[in-house]
Every structure is written in C-alpha cells, then in structure tokens.
C-alpha positions as CSV (number, residue, x, y, z in Angstrom):
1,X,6.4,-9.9,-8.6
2,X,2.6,-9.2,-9.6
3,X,0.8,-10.3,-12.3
4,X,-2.7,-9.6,-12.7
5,X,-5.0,-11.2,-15.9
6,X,-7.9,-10.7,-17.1
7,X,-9.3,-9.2,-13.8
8,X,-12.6,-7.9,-14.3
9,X,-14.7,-7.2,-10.4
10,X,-18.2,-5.8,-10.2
11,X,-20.4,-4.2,-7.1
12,X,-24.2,-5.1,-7.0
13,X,-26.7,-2.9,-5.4
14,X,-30.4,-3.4,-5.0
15,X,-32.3,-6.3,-3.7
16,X,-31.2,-9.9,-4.4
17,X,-33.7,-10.5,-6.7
18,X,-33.6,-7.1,-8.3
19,X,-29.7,-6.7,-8.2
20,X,-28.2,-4.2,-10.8
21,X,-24.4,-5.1,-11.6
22,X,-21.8,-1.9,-11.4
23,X,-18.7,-2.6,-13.3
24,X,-15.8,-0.7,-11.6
25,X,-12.8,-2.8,-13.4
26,X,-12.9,-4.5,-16.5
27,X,-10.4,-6.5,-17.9
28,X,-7.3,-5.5,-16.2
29,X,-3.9,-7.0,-17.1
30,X,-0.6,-5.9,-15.6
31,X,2.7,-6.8,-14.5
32,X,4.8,-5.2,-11.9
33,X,8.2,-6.0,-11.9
34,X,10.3,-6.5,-8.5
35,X,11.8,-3.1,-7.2
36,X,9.5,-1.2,-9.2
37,X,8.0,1.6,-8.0
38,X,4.8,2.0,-9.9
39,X,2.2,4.4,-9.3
40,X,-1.5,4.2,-10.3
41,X,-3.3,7.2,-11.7
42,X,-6.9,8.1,-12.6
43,X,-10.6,10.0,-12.1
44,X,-11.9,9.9,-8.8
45,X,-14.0,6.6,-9.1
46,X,-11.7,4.9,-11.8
47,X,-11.0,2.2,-9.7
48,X,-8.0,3.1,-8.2
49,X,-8.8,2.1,-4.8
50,X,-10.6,-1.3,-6.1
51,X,-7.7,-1.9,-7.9
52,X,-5.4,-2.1,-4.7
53,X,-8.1,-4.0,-2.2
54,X,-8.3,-6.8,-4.6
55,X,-4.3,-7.1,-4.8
56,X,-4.2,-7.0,-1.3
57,X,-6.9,-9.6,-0.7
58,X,-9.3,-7.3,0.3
59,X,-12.3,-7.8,-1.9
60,X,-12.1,-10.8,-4.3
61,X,-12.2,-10.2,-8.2
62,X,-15.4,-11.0,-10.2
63,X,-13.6,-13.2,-12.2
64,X,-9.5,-13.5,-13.2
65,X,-6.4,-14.2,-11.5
66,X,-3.7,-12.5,-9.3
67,X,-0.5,-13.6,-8.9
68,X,1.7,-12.6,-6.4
69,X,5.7,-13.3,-6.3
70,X,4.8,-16.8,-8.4
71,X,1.6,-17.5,-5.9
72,X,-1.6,-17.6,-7.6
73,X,-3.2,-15.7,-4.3
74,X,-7.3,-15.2,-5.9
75,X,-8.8,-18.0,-4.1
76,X,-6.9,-17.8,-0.9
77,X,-9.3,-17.9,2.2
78,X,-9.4,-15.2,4.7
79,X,-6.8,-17.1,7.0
80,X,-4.1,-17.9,4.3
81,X,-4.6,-14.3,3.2
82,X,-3.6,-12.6,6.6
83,X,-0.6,-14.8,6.6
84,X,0.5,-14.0,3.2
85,X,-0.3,-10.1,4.1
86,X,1.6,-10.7,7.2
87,X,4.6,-12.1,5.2
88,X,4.8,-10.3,2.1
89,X,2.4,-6.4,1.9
90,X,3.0,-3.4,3.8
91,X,0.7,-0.9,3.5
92,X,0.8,3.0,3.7
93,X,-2.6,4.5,4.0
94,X,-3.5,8.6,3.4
95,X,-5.9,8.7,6.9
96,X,-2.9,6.9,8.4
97,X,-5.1,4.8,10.2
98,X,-3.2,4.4,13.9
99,X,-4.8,2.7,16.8
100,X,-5.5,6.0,18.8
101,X,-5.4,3.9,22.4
102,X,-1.8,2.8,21.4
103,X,1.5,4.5,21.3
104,X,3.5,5.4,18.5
105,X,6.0,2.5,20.1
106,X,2.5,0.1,20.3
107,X,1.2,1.0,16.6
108,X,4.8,-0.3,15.4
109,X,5.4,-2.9,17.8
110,X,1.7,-4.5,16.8
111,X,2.3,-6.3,13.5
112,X,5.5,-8.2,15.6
113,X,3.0,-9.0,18.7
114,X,0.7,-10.6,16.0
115,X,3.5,-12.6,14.3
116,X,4.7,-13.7,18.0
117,X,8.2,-12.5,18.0
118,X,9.5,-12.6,21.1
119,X,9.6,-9.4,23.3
120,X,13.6,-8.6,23.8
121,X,13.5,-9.0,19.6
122,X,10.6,-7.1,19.2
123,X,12.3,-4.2,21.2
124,X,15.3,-4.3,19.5
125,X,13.2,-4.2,15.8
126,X,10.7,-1.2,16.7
127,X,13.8,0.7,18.2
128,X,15.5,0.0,15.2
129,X,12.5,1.1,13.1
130,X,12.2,4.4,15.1
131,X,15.9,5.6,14.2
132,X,15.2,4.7,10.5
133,X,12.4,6.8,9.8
134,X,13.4,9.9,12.4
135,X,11.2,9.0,15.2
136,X,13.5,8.6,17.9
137,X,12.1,9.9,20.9
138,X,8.5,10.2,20.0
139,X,8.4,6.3,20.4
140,X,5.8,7.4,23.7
141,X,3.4,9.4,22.0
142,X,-0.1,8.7,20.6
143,X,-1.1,9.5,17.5
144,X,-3.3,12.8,18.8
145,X,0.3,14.2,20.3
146,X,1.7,13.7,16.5
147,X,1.6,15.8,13.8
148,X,0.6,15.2,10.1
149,X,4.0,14.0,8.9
150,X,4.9,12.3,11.9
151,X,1.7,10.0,12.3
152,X,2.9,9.0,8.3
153,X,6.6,8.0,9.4
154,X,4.9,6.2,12.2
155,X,2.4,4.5,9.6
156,X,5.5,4.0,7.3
157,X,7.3,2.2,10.2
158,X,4.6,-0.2,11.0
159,X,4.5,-0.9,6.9
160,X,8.3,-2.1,7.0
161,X,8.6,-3.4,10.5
162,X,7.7,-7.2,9.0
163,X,10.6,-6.3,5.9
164,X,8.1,-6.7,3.1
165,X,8.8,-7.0,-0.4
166,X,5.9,-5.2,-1.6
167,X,4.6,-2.1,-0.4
168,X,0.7,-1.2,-1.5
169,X,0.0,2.6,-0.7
170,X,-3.1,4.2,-0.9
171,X,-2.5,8.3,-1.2
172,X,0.3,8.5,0.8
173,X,0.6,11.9,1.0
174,X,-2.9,13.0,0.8
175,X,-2.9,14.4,4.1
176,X,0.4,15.7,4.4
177,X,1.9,19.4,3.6
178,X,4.4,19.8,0.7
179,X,7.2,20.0,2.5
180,X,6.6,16.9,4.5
181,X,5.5,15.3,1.2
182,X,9.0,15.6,-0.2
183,X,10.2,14.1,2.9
184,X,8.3,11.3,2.1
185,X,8.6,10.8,-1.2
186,X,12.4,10.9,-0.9
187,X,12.3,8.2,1.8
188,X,10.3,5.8,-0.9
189,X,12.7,6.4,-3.1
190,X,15.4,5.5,-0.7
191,X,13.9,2.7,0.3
192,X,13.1,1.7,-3.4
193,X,16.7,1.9,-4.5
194,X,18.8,0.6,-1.4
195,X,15.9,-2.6,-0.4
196,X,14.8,-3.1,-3.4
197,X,11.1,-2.6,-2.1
198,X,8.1,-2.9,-4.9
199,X,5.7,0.1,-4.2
200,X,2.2,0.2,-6.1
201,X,0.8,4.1,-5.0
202,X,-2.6,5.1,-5.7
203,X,-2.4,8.8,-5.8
204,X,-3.9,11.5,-7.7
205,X,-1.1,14.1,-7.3
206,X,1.3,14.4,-10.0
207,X,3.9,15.2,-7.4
208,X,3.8,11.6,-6.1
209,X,3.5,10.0,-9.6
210,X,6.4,11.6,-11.2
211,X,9.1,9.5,-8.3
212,X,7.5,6.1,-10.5
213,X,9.2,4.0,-13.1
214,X,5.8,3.4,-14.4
215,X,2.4,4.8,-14.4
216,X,-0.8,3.4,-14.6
217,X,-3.8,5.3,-16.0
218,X,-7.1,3.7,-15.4
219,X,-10.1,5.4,-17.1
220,X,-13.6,4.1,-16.2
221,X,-12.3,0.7,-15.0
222,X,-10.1,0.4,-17.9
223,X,-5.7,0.4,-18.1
224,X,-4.9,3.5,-21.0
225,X,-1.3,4.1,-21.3
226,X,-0.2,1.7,-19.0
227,X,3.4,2.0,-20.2
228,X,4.5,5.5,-19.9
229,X,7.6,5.9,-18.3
230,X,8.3,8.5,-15.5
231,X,12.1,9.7,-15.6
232,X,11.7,12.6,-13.1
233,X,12.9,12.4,-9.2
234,X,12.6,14.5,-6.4
C-alpha cells in the first residue's frame, strides 16, 4: 500500500549563500501493508510530522522515493497530487482544522463540491456520513457551537466522505478528553476491521499507539524498532 526507500529530506535556514542544512529524516525505509493500522511514535522533533507531509505530498523528500498503492507519487506536481489526495488520503488532524464560516453539513459536504458530484448525490453521501459517525442532527452547526469530540467526528466525516483507502492522521486525539478518545479510537478500529481502511497515526500517547498492528519509533530522524508489534485493543 506504501513503500517508502531510502527517503532522506532536509530544511535549510540562513541566507542562500550562507545556508546551513538540518537533517530531520535520514534514510527512512518502510512498508505499510493494506488494512494496517500503523502508528508512528517518537520525541517531539523526531520527524513525526515530516514523516506524514511528505507521504501526503506535502513537502517533497530531499532525495528517495514514495510509493503509494503501486504509484511512484515523489515527483508528482502540485495538480496531480491534489487529485491523487482527492482520490486516495483522508486526513484526521489534532486542531481539527474546520472552516469556521461553514457548517458542520458544509465542512463535510466540501471535499464532494470540489470533486463536482452532483448536489441530490452529495446530500444523500453527507447525510449518510452524519448517521455513521453520530452526528445526526448537528448537521447545522458550526464548528464554535461543537464541542471537542464532536468537531473530531465532524473532521473524521470529511476524512471518509471521498471513501479513501488510506487514512494519514496527525494526533488524533490530542485535543480530545479520555473518554471521547476511546470513542474515537474504537471507531478507527471499526473502521479498520470492517473497510479495510490503512491508518498511519502520528501520536505521542501510548493510548493511541497500543490500537496499532505496528509501531514506528523514529529517533532523531532515524526508524529504531520499526517492527514491534502491538496486540492490545481498546
């Protein structure tokens, strides 16, 4: 599903002439199977973060390859990249990140407008979507009229609404309490074992890591114990 080789990226700072070179990942190979849920772990400055902007097309890599359900996707341009985002990567994000201005029913609905699906279908989807994740009937509120664990279930229902295979989350539940954390974590794993979906979760809660097949450690920019296997569920 991925496959990422010999993936090595860099920030400069300074003036062009005086640039200094930061490595943040070196070397990075990995493999994440299809339906796997596998979370990535590490220091605060690891390259966690880094890690998921360049699999999502984000940044592009210094130098190596990234491979995405068999399509070699490093050198895409910015326009073949949205439409492979728009086909394939949902994304869950810890600050949400909601269009204020819009509805619930309009953050959801937005992903569909952009495709240009056709309104009676698009109705019928975000509807759909609003039942799945226990939203029914907040479908007219905005964001600020939501709390914590509800803006996430809406964020969570604009990350499906396109049916991806591969969902990229960046601390899903970092702003959430424990309670609605489980909530969340549960519905992953639902969604993991009856869809088949592929999460990749940066997180630094061992809460959240322990619902993975797999964890990934990175340690200054490096993969350590990239193997160890997870067995516990919530």
């Amino acid at each position: 599903m991925i496959e990422v080789n010999q993936l090595n990226h860099s920030f400069f700072i300074g003036k062009k002439n005086k640039r200094q070179e930061v490595p943040v990942l070196k070397q990075i190979n990995l493999t994440i199977d299809e339906g796997e849920i596998v979370s990535v772990v590490g220091r605060s400055g690891s390259g966690k973060s880094t890690l998921l902007n360049l699999l999502s097309g984000y940044i592009k890599p210094t130098s190596g390859e990234v491979s995405i359900k068999g399509e070699e996707v490093t050198h895409f341009s910015e326009a073949q990249w949205a439409d492979f985002r728009a086909a394939h990567l949902g994304f869950i994000f810890q600050s949400f990140q909601l269009i204020p201005s819009m509805t619930a029913y309009q953050n959801v609905e937005l992903p569909l407008v952009m495709n240009g699906m056709a309104e009676k279908e698009r109705q019928q989807a975000v509807e759909a979507m609003f039942q799945r994740v226990n939203l029914h009937g907040y479908e007219a509120h905005y964001p600020s009229e939501l709390s914590g664990g509800q803006q996430q279930r809406v964020s969570v229902a604009r990350a499906l609404i396109m049916n991806p295979p591969i969902i990229l989350a960046d601390e899903p539940t970092g702003s959430l309490d424990m309670e609605t954390e489980q909530e969340l974590l549960t519905f992953i794993k639902q969604l993991n074992q009856e869809e088949n979906i592929t999460f990749v979760i940066i997180t630094h809660d061992e809460v959240v890591a322990s619902i993975a097949d797999r964890t990934i450690h990175l340690e200054d920019g490096h993969i350590v114990n990239g193997e160890e296997e997870a067995s516990h569920e919530v």
